[in-house]
ROTI-284816 format. One line per field, with one value per residue: residue number from 1; residue in one letter; z, x, y of N, C-alpha, C, CB in turn. Coordinates in pm, 1 decimal, m for minus. Glycine has a CB too. Example, Ala and Ser with C-alpha at 12.3 -4.5 7.8 and 13.67 -1.06 7.14 Angstrom:
// residues 2
num: c(1_2);
residu: c(A_S);
npz: c(780.0_708.0);
npx: c(1319.0_1285.0);
npy: c(m569.0_m225.0);
capz: c(780.0_714.0);
capx: c(1230.0_1367.0);
capy: c(m450.0_m106.0);
cpz: c(780.0_787.0);
cpx: c(1320.0_1290.0);
cpy: c(m330.0_3.0);
cbpz: c(904.6_572.5);
cbpx: c(1130.8_1408.4);
cbpy: c(m447.3_m59.8);
// end
This chain:
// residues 73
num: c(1_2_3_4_5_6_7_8_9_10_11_12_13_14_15_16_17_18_19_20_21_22_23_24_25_26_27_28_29_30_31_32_33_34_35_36_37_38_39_40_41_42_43_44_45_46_47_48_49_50_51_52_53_54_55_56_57_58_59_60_61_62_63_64_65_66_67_68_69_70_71_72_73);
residu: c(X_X_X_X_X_X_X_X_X_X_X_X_X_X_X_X_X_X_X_X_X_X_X_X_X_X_X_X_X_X_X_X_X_X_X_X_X_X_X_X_X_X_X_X_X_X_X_X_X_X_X_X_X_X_X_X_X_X_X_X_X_X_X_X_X_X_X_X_X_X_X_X_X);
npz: c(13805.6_13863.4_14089.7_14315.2_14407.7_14699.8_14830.7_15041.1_15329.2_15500.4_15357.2_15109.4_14888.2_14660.7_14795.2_14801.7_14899.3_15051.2_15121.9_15366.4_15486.1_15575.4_15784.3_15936.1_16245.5_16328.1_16448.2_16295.6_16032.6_16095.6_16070.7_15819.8_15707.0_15851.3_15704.5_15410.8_15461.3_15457.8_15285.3_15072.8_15179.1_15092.3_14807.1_14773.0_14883.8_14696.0_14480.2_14519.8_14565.2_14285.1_14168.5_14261.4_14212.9_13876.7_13861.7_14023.8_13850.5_13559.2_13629.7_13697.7_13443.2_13309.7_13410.4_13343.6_13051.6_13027.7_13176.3_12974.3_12724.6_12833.2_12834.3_12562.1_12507.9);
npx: c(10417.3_10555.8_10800.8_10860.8_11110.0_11274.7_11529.2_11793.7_11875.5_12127.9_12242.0_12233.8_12192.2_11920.3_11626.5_11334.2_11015.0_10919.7_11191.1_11264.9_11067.9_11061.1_11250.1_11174.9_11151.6_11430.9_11699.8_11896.0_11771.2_11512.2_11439.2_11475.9_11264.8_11045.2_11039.3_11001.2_10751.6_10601.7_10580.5_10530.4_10234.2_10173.0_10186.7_9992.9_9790.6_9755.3_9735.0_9447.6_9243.4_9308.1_9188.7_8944.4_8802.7_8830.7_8627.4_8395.8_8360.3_8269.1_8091.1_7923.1_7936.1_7763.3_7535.7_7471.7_7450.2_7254.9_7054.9_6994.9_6931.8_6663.2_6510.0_6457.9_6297.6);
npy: c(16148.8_16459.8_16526.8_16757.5_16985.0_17078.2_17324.4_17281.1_17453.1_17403.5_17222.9_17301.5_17118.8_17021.6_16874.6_16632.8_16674.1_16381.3_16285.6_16498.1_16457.1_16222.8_16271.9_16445.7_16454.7_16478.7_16682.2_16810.1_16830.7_16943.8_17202.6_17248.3_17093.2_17212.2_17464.3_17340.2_17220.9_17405.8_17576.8_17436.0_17386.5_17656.4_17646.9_17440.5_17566.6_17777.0_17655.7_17510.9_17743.5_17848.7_17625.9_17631.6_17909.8_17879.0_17684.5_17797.0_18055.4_17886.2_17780.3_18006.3_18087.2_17903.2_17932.0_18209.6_18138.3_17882.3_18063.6_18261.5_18130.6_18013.9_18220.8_18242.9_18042.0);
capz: c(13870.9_13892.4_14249.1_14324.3_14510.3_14740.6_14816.5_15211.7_15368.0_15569.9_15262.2_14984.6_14776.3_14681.5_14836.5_14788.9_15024.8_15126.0_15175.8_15456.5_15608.8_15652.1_15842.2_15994.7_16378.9_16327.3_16474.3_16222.9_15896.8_16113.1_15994.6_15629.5_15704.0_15856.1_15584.3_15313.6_15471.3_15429.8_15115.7_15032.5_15220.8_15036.4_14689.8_14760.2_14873.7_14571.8_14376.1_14546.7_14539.1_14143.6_14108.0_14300.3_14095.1_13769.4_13922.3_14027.1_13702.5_13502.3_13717.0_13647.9_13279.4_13285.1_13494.6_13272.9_12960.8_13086.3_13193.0_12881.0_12668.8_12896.5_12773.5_12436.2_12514.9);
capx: c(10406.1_10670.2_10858.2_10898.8_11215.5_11291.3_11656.0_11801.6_11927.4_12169.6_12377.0_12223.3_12113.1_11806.4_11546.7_11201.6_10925.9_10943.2_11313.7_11230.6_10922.1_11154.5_11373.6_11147.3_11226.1_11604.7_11705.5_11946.9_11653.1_11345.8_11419.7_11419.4_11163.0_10945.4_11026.7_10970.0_10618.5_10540.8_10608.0_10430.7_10127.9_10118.9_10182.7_9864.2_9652.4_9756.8_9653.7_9294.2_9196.5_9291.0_9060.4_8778.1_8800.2_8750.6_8499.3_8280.6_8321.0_8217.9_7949.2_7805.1_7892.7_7682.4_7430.1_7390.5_7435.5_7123.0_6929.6_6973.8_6828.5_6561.9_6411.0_6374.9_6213.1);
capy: c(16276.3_16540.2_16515.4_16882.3_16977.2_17195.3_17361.6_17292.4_17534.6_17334.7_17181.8_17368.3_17079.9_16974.6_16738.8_16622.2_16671.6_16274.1_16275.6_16586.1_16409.3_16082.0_16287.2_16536.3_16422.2_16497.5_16771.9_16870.7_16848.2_16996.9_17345.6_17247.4_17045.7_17298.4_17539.9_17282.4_17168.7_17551.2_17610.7_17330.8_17435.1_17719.4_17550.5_17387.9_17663.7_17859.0_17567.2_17476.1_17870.7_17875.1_17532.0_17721.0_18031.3_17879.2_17604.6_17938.6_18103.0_17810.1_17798.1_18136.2_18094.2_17813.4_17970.0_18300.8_18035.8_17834.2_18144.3_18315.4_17996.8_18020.8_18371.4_18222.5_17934.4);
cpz: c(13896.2_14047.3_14238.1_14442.7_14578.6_14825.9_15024.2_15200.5_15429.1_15496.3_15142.5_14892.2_14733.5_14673.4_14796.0_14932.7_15073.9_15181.2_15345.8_15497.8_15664.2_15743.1_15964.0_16161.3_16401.9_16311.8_16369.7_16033.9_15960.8_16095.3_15854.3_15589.1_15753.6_15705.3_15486.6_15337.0_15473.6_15338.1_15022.3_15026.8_15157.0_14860.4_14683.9_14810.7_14763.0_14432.9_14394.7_14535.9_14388.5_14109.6_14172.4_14231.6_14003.2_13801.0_13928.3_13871.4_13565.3_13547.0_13682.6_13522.9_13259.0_13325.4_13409.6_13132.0_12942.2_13071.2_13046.5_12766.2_12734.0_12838.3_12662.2_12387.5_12522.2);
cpx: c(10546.1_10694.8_10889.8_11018.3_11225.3_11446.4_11727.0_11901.7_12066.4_12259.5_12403.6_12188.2_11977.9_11746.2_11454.4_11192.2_10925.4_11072.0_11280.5_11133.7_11006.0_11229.4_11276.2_11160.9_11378.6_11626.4_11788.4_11838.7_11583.1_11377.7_11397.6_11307.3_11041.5_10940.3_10991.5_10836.8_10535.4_10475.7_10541.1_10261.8_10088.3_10137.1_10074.0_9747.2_9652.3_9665.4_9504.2_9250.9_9226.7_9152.5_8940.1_8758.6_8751.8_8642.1_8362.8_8323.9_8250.6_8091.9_7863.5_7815.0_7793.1_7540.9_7353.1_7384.0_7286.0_7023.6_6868.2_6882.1_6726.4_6434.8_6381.9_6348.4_6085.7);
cpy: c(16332.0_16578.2_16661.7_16900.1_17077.8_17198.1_17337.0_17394.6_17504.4_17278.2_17233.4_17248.4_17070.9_16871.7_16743.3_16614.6_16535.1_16288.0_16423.4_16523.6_16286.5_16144.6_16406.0_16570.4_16469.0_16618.4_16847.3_16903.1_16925.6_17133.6_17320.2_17166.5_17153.2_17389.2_17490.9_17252.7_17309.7_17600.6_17492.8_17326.7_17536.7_17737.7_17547.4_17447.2_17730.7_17757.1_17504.4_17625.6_17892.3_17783.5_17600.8_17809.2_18010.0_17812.6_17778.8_18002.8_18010.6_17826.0_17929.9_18171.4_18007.5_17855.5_18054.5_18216.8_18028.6_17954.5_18222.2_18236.3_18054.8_18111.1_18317.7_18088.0_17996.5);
cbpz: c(14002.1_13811.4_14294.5_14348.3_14469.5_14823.3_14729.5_15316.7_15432.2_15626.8_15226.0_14942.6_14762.3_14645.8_14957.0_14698.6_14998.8_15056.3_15010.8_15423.1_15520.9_15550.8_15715.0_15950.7_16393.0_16215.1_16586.5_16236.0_15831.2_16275.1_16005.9_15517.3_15772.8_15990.7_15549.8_15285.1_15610.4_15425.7_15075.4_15113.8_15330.7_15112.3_14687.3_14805.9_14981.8_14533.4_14354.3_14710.3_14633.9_14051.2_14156.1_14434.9_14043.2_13660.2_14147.1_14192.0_13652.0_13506.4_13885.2_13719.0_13171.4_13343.3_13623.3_13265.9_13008.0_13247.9_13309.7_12851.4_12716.4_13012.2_12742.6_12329.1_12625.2);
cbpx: c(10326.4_10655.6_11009.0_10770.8_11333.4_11159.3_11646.7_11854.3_11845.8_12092.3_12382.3_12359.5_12137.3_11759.7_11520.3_11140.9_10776.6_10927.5_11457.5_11209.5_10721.6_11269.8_11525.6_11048.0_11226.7_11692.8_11730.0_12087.2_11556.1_11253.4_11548.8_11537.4_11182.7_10969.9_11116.1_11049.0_10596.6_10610.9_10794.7_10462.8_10131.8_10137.0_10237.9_9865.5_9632.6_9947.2_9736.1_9251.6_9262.0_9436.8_9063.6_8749.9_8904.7_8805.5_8564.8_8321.5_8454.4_8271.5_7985.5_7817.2_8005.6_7727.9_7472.0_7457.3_7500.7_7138.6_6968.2_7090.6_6857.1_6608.7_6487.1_6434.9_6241.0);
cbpy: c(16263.7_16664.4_16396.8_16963.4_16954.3_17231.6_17555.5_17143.5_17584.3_17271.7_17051.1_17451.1_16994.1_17016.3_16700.3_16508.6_16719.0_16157.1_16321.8_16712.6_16341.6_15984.3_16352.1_16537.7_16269.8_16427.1_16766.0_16785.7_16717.0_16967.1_17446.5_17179.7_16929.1_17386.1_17591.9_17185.9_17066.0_17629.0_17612.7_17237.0_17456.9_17806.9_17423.2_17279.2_17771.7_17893.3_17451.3_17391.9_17977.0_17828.7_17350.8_17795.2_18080.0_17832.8_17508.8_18087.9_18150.8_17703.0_17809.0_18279.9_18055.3_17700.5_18035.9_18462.0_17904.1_17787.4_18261.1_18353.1_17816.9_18057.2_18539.7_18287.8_17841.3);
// end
C-alpha cells in the first residue's frame, strides 16, 4: 500500500499520517496533525461517496437489466 504523505507546515517536509498520529500529543506537531487528520478525513469521504455512487448505479443497471429480461419472459 502506498503511504500517502502529507506536507508540515512547521518544517515543510513531508510526513505520513502515522509519523503525525505518533506525535499527535506534542504540542509542537498537533497543528499538522490536526490538519493532516483532516485532510485525511476528507480523502476518505471522497472515496466512500465515489464507492456508493457506482455501488447504486450498478444496482439500478442491474435492476433495469433484470426487469427488462423479465418482459420477455
Amino acid at each position: 500500500m502506498i503511504k500517502r504523505t502529507y506536507i508540515s507546515e512547521r518544517t515543510g517536509s513531508p510526513h505520513t499520517y502515522d509519523f503525525y498520529l505518533a506525535r499527535r500529543n506534542n504540542p509542537k506537531w498537533r497543528a499538522d496533525f490536526l490538519r493532516a487528520q483532516e485532510k485525511r478525513k476528507k480523502e476518505l469521504r471522497i472515496y466512500y461517496s465515489t464507492l456508493f455512487l457506482v455501488l447504486i448505479i450498478i444496482g439500478i443497471t442491474f435492476f433495469f437489466i433484470s426487469s427488462s429480461t423479465a418482459l420477455y419472459d
